[in-house]
C-alpha positions, 0 to 999 in steps of 0.5 A, spaced: 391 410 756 397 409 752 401 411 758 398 407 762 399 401 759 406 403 757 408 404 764 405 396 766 409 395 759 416 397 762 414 395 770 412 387 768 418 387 763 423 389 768 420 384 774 420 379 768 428 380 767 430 380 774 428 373 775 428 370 767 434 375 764 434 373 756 431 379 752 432 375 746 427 370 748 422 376 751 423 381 744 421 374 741 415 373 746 412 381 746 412 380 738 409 373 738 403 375 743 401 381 737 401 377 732 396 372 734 392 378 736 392 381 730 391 374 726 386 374 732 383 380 729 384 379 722 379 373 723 373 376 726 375 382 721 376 387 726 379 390 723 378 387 715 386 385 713 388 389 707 391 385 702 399 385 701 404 385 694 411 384 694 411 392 692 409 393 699 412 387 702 419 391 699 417 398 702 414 395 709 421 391 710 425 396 712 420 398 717 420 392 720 428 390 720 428 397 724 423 396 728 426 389 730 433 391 731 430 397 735 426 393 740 431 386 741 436 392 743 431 396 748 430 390 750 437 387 751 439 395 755 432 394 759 435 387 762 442 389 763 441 397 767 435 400 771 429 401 767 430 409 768 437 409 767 434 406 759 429 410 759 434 416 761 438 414 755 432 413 750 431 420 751 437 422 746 432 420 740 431 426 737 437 427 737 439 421 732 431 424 729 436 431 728 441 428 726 439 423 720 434 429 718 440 433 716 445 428 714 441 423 711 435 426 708 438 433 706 433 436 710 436 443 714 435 442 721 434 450 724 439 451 729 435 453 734 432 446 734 440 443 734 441 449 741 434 446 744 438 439 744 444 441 748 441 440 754 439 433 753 445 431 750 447 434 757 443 431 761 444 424 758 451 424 759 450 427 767 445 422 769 450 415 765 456 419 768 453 416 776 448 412 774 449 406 779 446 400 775 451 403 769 454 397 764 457 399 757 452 394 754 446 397 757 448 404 755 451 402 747 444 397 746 440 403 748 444 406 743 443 402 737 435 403 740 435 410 739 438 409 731 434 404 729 428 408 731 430 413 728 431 409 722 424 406 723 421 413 723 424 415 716 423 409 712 416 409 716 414 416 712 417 413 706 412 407 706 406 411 709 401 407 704 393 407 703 394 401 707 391 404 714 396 403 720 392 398 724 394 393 719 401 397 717 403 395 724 400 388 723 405 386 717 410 389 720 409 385 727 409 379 723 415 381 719 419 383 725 417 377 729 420 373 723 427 378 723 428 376 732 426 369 731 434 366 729 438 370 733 434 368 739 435 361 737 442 361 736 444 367 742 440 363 747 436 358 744 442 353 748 441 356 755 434 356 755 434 349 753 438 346 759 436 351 764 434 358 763 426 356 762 427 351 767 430 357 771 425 361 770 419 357 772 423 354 778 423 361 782 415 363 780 412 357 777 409 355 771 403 359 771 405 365 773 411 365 769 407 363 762 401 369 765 407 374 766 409 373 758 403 373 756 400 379 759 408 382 758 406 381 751 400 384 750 401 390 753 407 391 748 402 390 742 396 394 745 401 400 747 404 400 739 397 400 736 395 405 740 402 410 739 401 407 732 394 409 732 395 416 734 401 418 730 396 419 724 390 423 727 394 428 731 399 433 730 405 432 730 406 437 737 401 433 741 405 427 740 412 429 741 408 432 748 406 424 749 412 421 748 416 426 754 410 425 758 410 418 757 418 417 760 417 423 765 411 417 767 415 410 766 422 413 769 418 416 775 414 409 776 420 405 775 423 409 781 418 408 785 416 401 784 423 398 784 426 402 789 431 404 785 436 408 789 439 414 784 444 419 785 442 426 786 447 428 779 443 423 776 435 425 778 438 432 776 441 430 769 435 426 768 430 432 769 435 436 764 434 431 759 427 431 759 426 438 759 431 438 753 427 434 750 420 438 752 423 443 749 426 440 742 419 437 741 415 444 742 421 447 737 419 442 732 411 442 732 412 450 732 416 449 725 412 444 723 405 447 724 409 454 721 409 450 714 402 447 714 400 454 714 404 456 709 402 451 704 
């Protein structure tokens, strides 16, 4: 299912982008759609909203500044390259994963979880050196992304509450909605507001373009809350599995539906990477399931 939604998620994004190119404006709609679903759900009591102090306020933040630094800067890169070439790039957050593990947090990352990276590093540097749709600013955004996240994940951990994650990734909608709200305003309010909507609702309509939006933006929340969902009732094995099998989904679907012409380097790099991150992901569960044991 999550695929699923993920695949429609990035397919309704990008035909969005093609005739409405402001991510800033679109980041701000996705996060809005959840958070009126979840005051939706809050006031039916599907599910009862937990209470919040500034104690969680202060641990949930970080989360959330991640979560909204990460999202307008995937959005900016899925905008500006073609949806698999971003996709491709976003493989490299284990990377970053390993990376802030080791430096950030102190913890030793195994070597062999640093070789299995190898190929990923590889296989992203062989798809961006012929991607056709490749810009700086796809790639460098997609970059920041794959930081944020992984900041996201660390604070995440730090902050994993009693509170259960449906209503975690409800404040954390809201926060983040709050954090994208100024810098669209002051980056593309200007535009939007001589010609940018008007634009927009010119080539599809008014109808279309509101409904677009809208369904956009709830297959964004819907595919977050499951993720979000999932990460706490299932091995970490499983999960890191899904995430790879999801880019195989959305890069294969993007190409497909777009008609996205890649060179043969780039279809090659693209299965390295995604090999890479198979591998990456088994390693790690392994280590992961080898310490539960022990305990």
């Amino acid at each position: 299912c999550r695929y699923f939604l993920n695949v429609i998620f990035n397919i309704l994004n990008k035909k969005i982008y093609n005739y409405f190119p402001y991510p800033y404006f679109v980041s701000v709609i996705h996060l809005l759609v959840g958070v009126v679903y979840c005051l939706l759900s809050w006031a039916v009591g599907l599910p009862k909203r937990a209470p919040i102090n500034a104690t969680l306020l202060k641990l949930l933040f970080p989360v959330a500044l991640c979560h909204a630094l990460g999202h307008v800067t995937s959005n900016v890169s899925f905008a500006t390259v073609a949806v698999s070439f971003a996709h491709t790039i976003k493989a490299l957050e284990p990377f970053f994963n390993a990376a802030a593990t080791q430096f950030v947090l102190g913890q030793t990352v195994p070597l062999s979880l640093w070789l299995s990276l190898a190929p990923v590093v590889l296989g992203v540097s062989m798809a961006s050196l012929t991607e056709l749709s490749f810009s700086w600013k796809g790639f460098i955004n997609a970059m920041i992304s794959n930081i944020s996240f992984t900041y996201r994940s660390i604070y995440s951990k730090k902050a994993m509450t009693d509170m259960d994650s449906t209503n975690v990734y409800a404040y954390i909608s809201i926060i983040a909605l709050v954090v994208c709200i100024p810098p669209a305003l002051i980056i593309e309010g200007p535009q939007l507001m001589q010609y940018g909507l008007n634009d927009a609702i010119a080539k599809v309509g008014m109808t279309k373009f509101v409904s677009d939006l809208f369904l956009v933006g709830l297959f964004y929340h819907l595919y977050n809350q499951i993720a979000t969902n999932t990460l706490e009732r299932v091995a970490p094995l499983t999960h890191a599995v899904g995430n790879v099998l999801k880019r195989v989904f959305v890069i294969g679907f993007s190409i497909i539906i777009f008609g996205n012409k890649i060179t043969t380097q780039t279809g090659i790099g693209t299965c390295i990477a995604i090999a890479g991150v198979a591998l990456y992901s088994y390693i790690k569960a392994k280590i992961e399931e080898e310490k539960r044991v022990s305990f």
